[in-house]
Structure formats: structure tokens, C-alpha cells
VOBA-1610 file (N, C-alpha, C; in pm, whole numbers, padded with zeros to 5 digits, always signed):
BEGIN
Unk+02503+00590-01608Unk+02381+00524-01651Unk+02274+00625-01694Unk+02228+00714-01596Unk+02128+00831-01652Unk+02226+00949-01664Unk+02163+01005-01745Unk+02198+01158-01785Unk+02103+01248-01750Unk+02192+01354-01754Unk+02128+01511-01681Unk+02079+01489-01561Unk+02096+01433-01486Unk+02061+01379-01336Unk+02044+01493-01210Unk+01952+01550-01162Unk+01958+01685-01065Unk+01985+01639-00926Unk+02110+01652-00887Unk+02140+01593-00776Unk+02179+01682-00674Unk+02154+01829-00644Unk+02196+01917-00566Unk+02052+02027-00556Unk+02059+02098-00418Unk+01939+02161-00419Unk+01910+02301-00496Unk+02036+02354-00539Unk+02090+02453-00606Unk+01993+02401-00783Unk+02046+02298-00819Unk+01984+02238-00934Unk+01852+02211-00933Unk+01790+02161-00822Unk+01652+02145-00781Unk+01557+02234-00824Unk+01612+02380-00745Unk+01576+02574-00757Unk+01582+02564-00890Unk+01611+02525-00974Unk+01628+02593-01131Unk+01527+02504-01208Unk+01537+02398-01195Unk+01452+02257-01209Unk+01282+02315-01160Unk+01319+02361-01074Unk+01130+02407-00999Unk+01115+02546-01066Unk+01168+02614-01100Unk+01121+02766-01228Unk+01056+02676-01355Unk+01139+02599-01377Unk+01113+02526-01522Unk+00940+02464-01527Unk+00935+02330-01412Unk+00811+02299-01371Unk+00663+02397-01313Unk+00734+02483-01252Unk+00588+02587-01207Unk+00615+02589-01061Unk+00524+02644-00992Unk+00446+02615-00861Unk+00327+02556-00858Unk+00288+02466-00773Unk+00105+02400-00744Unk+00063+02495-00762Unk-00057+02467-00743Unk-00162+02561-00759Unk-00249+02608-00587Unk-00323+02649-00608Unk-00363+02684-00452Unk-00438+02581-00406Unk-00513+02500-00493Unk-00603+02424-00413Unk-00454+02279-00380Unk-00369+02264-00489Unk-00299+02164-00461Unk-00221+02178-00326Unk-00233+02312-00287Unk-00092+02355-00159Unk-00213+02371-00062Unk-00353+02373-00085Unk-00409+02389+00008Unk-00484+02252+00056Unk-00472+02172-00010Unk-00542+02050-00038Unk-00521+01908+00121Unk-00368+01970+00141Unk-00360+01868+00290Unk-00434+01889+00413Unk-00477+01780+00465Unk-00537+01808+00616Unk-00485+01748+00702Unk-00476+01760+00840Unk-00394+01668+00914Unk-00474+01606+00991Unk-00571+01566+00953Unk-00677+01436+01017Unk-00777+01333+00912Unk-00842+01282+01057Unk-00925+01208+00943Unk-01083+01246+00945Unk-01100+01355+00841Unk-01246+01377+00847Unk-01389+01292+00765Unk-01481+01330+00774Unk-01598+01226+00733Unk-01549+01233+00637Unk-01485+01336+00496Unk-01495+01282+00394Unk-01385+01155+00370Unk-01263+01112+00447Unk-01160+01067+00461Unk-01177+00936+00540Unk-01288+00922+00647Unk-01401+00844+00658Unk-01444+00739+00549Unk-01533+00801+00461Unk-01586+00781+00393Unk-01524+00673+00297Unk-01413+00745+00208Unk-01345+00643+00121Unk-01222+00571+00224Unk-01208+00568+00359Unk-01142+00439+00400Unk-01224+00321+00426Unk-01312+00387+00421Unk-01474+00261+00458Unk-01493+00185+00337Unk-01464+00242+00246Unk-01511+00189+00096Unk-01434+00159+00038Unk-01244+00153+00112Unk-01179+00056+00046Unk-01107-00020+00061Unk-01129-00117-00061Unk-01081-00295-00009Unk-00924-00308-00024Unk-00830-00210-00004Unk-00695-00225-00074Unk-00586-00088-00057Unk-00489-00124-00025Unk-00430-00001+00014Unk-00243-00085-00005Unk-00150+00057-00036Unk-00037+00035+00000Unk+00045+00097+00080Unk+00137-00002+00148Unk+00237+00056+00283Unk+00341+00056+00250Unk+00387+00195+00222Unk+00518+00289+00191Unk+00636+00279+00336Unk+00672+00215+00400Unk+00818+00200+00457Unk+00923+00246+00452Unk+01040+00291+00582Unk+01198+00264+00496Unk+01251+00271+00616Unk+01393+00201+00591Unk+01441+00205+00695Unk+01508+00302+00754Unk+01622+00255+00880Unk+01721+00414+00914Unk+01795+00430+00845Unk+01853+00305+00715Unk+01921+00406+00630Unk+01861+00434+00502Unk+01744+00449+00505Unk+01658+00507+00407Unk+01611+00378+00276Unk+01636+00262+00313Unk+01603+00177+00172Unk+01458+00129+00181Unk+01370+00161+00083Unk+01238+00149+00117Unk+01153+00051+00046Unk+01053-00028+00066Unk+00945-00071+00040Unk+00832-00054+00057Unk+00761-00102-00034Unk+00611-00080-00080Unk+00541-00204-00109Unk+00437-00227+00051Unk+00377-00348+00064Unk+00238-00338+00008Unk+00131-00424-00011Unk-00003-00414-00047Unk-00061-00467+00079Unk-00178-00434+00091Unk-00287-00463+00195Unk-00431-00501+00158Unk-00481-00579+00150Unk-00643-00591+00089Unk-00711-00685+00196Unk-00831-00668+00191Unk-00950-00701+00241Unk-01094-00629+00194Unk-01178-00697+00297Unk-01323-00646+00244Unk-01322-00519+00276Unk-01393-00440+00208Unk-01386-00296+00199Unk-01433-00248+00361Unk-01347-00138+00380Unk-01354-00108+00545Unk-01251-00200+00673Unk-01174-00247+00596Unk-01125-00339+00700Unk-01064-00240+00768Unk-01020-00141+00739Unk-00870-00047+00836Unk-01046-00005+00910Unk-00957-00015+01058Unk-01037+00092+01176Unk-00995+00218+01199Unk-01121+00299+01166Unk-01076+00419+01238Unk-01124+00436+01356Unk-01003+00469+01460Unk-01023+00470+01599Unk-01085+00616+01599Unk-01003+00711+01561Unk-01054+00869+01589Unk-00984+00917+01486Unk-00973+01083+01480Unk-00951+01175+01370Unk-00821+01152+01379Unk-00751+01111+01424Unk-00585+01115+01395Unk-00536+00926+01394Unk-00617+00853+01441Unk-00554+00722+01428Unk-00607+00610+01340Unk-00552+00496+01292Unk-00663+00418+01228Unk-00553+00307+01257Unk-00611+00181+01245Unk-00526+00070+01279Unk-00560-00070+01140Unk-00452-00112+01101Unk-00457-00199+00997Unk-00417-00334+01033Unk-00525-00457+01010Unk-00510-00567+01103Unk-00376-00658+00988Unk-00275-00692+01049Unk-00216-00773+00968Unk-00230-00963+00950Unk-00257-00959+00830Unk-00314-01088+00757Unk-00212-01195+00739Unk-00213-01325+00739Unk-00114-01418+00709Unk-00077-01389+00597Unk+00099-01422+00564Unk+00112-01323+00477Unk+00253-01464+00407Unk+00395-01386+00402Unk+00509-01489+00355Unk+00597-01534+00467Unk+00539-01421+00590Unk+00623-01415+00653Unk+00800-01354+00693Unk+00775-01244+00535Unk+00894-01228+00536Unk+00940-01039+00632Unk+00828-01007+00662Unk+00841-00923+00755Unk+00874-00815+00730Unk+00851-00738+00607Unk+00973-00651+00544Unk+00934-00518+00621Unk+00835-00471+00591Unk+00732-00341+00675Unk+00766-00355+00776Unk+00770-00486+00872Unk+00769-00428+01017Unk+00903-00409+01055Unk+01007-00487+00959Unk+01154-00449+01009Unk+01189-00292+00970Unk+01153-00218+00906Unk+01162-00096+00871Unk+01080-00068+00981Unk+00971-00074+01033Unk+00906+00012+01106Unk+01013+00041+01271Unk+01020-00118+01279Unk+01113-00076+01473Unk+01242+00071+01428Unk+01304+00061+01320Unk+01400+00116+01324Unk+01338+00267+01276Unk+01238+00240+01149Unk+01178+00416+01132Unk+01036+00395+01136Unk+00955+00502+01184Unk+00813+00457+01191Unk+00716+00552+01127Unk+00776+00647+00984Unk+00725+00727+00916Unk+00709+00628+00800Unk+00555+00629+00798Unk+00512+00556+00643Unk+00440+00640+00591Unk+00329+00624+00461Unk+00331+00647+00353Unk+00221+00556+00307Unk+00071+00600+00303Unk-00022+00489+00295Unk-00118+00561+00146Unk-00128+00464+00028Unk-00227+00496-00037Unk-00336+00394-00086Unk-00483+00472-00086Unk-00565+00349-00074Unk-00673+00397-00185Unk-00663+00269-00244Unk-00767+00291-00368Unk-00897+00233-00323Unk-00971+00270-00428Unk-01155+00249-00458Unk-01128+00198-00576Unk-01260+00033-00610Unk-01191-00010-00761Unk-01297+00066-00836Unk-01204+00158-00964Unk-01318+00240-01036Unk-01281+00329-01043Unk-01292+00445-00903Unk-01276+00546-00920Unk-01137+00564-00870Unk-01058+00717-00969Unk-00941+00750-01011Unk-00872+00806-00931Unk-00955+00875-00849Unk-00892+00957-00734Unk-00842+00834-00614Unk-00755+00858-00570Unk-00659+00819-00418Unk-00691+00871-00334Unk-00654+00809-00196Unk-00657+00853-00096Unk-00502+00867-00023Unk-00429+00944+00006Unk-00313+00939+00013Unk-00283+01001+00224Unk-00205+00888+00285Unk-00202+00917+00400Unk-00099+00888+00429Unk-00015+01037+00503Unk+00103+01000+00562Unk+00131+01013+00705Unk+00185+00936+00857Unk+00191+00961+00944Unk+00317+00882+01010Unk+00293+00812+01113Unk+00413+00744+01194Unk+00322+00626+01274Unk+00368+00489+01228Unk+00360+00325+01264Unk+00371+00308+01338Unk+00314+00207+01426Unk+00370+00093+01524Unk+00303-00073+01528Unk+00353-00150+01553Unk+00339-00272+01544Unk+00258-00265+01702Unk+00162-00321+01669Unk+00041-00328+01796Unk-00006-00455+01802Unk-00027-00536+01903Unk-00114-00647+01968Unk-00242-00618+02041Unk-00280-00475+02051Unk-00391-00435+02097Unk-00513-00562+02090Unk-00529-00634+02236Unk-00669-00730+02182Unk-00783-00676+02152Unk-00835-00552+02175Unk-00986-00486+02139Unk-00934-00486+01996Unk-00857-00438+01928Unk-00864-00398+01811Unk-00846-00491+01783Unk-00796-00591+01741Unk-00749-00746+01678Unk-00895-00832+01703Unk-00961-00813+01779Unk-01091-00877+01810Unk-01146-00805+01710Unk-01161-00653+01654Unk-01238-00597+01589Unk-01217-00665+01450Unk-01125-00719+01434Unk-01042-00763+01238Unk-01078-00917+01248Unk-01162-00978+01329Unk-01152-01132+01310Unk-01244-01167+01202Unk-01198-01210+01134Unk-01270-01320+00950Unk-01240-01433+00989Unk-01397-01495+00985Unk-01391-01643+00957Unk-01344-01709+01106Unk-01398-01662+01220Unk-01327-01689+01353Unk-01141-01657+01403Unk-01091-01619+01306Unk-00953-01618+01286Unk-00914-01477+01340Unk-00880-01443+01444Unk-00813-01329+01523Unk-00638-01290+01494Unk-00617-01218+01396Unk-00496-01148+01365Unk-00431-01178+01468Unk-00263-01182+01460Unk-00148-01173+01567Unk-00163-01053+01592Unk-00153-00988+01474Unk-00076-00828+01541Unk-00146-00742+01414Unk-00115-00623+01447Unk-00117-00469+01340Unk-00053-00381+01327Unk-00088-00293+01203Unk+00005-00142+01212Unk-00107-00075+01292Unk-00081+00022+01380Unk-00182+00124+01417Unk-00100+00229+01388Unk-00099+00370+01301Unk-00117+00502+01208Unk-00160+00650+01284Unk-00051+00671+01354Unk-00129+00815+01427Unk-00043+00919+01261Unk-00221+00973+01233Unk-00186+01025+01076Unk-00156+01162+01140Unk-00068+01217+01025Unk-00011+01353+00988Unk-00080+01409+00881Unk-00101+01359+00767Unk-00160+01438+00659Unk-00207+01338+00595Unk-00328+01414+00500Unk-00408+01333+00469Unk-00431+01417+00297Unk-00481+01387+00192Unk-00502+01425+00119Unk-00538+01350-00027Unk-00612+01399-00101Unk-00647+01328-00269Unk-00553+01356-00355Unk-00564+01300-00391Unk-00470+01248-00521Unk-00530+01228-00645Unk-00499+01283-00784Unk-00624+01304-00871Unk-00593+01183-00971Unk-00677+01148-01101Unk-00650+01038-01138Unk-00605+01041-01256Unk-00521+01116-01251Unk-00479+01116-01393Unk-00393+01017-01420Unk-00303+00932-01313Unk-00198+00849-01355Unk-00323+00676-01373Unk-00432+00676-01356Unk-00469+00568-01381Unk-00596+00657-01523Unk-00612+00749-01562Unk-00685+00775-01643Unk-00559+00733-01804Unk-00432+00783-01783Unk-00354+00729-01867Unk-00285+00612-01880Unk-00290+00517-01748Unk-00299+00391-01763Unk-00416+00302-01803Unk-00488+00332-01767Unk-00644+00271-01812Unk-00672+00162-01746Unk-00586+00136-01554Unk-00614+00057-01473Unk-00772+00025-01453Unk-00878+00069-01460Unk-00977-00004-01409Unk-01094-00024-01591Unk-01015+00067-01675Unk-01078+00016-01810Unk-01044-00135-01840Unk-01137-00244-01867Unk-01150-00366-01915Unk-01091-00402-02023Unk-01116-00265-02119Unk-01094-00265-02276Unk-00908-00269-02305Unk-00819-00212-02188Unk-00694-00208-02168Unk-00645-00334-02132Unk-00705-00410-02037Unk-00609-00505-01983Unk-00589-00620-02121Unk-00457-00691-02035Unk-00412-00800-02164Unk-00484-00880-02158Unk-00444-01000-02232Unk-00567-01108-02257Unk-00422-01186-02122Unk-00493-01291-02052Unk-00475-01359-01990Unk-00359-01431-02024Unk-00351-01500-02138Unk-00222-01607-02135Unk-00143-01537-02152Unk-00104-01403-02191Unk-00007-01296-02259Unk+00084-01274-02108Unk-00004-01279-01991Unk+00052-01225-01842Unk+00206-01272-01803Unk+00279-01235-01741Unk+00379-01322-01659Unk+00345-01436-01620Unk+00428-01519-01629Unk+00402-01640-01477Unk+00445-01633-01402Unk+00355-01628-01281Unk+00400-01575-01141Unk+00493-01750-01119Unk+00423-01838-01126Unk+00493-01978-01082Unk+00640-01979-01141Unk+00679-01943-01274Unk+00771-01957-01352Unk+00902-01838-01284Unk+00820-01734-01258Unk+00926-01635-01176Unk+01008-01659-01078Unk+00871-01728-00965Unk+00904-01786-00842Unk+01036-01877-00890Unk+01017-01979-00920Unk+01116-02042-00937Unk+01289-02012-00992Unk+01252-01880-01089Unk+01345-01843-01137Unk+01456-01745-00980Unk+01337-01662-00985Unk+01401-01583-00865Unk+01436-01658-00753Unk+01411-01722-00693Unk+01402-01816-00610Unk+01498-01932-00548Unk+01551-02012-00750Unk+01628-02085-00753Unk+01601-02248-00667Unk+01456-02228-00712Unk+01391-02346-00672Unk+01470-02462-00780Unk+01488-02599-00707Unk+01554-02707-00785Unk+01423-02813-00748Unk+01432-02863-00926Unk+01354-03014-00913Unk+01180-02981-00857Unk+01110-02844-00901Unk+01040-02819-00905Unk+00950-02732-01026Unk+00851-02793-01042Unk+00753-02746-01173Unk+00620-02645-01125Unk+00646-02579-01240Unk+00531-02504-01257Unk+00442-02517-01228Unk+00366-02602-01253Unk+00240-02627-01242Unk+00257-02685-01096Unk+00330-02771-01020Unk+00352-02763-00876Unk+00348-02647-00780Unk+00445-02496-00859Unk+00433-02372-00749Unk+00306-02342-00801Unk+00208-02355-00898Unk+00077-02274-00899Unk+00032-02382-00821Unk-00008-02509-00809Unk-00101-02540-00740Unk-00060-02525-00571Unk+00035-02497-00523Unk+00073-02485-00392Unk+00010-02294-00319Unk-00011-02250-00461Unk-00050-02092-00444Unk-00180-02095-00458Unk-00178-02153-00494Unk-00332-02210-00510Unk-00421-02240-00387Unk-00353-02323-00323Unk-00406-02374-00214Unk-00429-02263-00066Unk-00247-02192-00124Unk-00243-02068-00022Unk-00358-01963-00023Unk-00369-01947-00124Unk-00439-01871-00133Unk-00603-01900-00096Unk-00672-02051-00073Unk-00778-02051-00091Unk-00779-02095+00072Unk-00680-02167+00108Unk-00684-02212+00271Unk-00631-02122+00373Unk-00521-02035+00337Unk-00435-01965+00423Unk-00466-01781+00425Unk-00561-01739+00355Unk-00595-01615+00357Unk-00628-01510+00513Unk-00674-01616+00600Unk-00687-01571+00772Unk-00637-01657+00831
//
């Protein structure tokens, strides 16, 4: 299927002459906590993704959103992420019992730069912290809590050449996928319409969010 494929570390070594070395600030750039500046933009953002995999390595990549600041930071090495009603299909936390090295990146809408955090999961019921995440009277089951390893920015060049937060880029609206039309396809929903799975997402979305 692909060609020229580098599949040995021998090939890798020859592959990395070709590309370069980082640079110093890029090799110097990790920290292994969470300082004010790291603070700062987890406070300020509404959205983040959770990098997973299991023990035999097959991985996913979940999304997370809320009002900006929802993740707690407990201290310089921990932060805890309240988990939200969701599909129920559990995928993150079944990867987590078996491996508990994730992979967290969290945007600001606008600005280009990331926040990129990697450490080791656990599925927590902690009640102080779950009391801390309640919206709308609604107290979370459970969370990830994140004792971080490294921490670091990420620059923006992959959304400066996508043109994710430029207006002037995005499509016009009817041009989009249909998420309802997918569902069904993928799904293999019978004797059900479109306009039935949007208004049922609809609802999810406006009643079932906490």
C-alpha cells in the first residue's frame, strides 16, 4: 500500500541526517511540571484532547470541553479532568486500567500555540474533586486525575496552515458532512431518518450535557 516505508531503527538513523536535529530551544523546551505559565493557559482553556492506548498499543484520541478552566490543578505535578456525560462508550478509560500513559493537548480558541501534556492516568471518584466540577447542580461520576511528566508548547504552524481559527477558511455550512446521515450509515440504523437522528442530538445535546 505505501512505499518507501522506514520501518527499522537503522533506517530511522539515516532518515534523521536527512531531517536535521531540533534546535536548542526545541530540546530545551520540556518541563516536567506545571508552572504559572502552564497555569495560565490551562485556566484559559475550554477544550483539550486525550491521547490513550492500550497494552497492545491500539490508540485513541478523545475530546474534552467545557468552560474555560474546567481541568483542576491540584499542584505542580497533578491536575484532574472531571468526566462529562458522554456515549457511554468508555473507550479512554478501557485503555487506561490496562495502560495509564496518555497524551493531553489543549487548545485556546485563537491562539496557535498548544499546550501539550504528557504523564500517567487514573480513573478517580475523589468526592472533593468531583464536588469541585459540579455545573448546573450536577456532580460528575468520576475523572481522569494526570500526575504530569512533561509539559511543553507546541508552535502554530499546523493551524497557521490550516487556517483553523481564520473565519475566511471555513466552509459554508450546507457543504459540511452530515453527522445524522453518517450515524446512520456507520451505525446501520434501520427504519430511521435523518432528520429523526438530528433532532434526538439535538435534544442530547441541549438536555444531557451534565
Amino acid at each position: 500500500m505505501f512505499k518507501n516505508v522506514i520501518s527499522s531503527k537503522e533506517e530511522f538513523e539515516e532518515f534523521r541526517k536527512e531531517i536535521g536535529s531540533p534546535s536548542e530551544r526545541a530540546v530545551n523546551k520540556v518541563i516536567s511540571k506545571i508552572d504559572d505559565h502552564c497555569r495560565k493557559f490551562i485556566s484559559k482553556s475550554p477544550f483539550l484532547t486525550l491521547s490513550t492506548s492500550n497494552s497492545q498499543g491500539q490508540c485513541d484520541v478523545s475530546p474534552r470541553g467545557d468552560y474555560p478552566g474546567f481541568v483542576t490543578i491540584i499542584d505542580d505535578q497533578h491536575l484532574f479532568i472531571p468526566e462529562r456525560p458522554g456515549n457511554k462508550r468508555m473507550d479512554s478509560l478501557h485503555n487506561l486500567i490496562s495502560n495509564p500513559h496518555v497524551g493531553l493537548l489543549f487548545f485556546i480558541p485563537t491562539l496557535g500555540e498548544t499546550l501539550r501534556i504528557n504523564g500517567k492516568a487514573y480513573i478517580t471518584r475523589d468526592p472533593v474533586l468531583l464536588e469541585k466540577s459540579v455545573v448546573n447542580g450536577k456532580v460528575p461520576l468520576f475523572g481522569i486525575g494526570v500526575k504530569v511528566e512533561e509539559c511543553y508548547v507546541h508552535c502554530a504552524k499546523a493551524f497557521i496552515r490550516s487556517g483553523l481559527w481564520n473565519p475566511e477558511t471555513w466552509n459554508e455550512k450546507e457543504t459540511l458532512p452530515s453527522m445524522p446521515e453518517m450515524l446512520i450509515t456507520h451505525a446501520n440504523i434501520p427504519n430511521v431518518t435523518a432528520r429523526e437522528v438530528s433532532e434526538d442530538l439535538q435534544v442530547s445535546y441541549k438536555e444531557r450535557l451534565y
